[in-house]
C-alpha positions in Angstrom: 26.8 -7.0 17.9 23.7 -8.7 19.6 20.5 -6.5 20.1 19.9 -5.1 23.6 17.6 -7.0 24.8 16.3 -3.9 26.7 16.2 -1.3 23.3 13.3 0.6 22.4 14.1 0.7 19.2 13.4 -2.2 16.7 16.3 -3.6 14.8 17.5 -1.8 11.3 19.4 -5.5 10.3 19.2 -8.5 11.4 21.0 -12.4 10.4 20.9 -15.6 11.8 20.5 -14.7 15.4 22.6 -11.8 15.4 20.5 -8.6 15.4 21.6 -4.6 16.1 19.4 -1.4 16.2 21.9 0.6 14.4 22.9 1.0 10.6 26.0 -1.8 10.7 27.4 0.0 7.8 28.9 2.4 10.5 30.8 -1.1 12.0 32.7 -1.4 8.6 36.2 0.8 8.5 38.2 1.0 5.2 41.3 -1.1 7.3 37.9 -4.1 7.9 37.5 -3.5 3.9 40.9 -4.2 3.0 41.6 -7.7 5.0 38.4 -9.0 4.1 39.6 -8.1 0.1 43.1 -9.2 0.8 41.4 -12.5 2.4 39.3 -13.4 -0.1 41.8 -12.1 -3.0 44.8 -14.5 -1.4 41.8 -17.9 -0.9 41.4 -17.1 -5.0 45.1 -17.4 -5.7 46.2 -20.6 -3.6 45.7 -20.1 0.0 46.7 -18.6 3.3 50.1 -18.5 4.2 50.2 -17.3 7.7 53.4 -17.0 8.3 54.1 -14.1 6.0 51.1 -12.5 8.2 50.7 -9.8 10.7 49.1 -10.8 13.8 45.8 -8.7 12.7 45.9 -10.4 9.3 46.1 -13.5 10.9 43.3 -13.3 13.4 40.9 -11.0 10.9 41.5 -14.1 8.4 41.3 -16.8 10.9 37.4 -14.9 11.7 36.8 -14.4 8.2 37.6 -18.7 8.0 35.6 -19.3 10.6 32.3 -17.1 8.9 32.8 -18.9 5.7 32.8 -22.2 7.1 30.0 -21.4 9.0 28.1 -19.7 5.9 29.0 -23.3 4.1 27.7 -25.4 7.1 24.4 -23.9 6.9 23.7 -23.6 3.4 24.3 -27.4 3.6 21.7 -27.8 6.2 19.0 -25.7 5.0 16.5 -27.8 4.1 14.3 -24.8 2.2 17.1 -24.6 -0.2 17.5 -28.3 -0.9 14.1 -28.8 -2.3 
């Protein structure tokens, strides 16, 4: 959800090069709710077996991994932080 770079209108929210000029609030379903609950419920409790996974589960958790990491990787680079 990138920011057009052609939009008249100036961004509502904005993150780490990822912008959008509408409420992202309206992005978030109650089905996006629950896998990123269930995610973060089954990483508290011992992991993520994917093999007793849908497909979606799978793939919205695999994202969600990838997010985290990310979130982690940055935060340990962050040089304002580590003052």
């Amino acid at each position: 959800m990138s920011l057009p770079a052609e939009s008249d209108r100036p961004p509502v929210w904005a993150r780490k090069g990822v912008a959008t000029d509408e409420c992202p609030k309206s992005y978030i379903t109650a089905d996006s709710m629950v896998l990123v609950e269930d995610y973060f419920v089954r990483r508290r409790l011992g992991g993520l077996d994917f093999s007793q996974l849908s497909a979606r589960e799978v793939e919205a958790f695999l994202v969600l991994e990838r997010a985290r990491a990310a979130e982690m990787n940055d935060d340990q680079h962050d040089t304002r932080r580590n003052r």
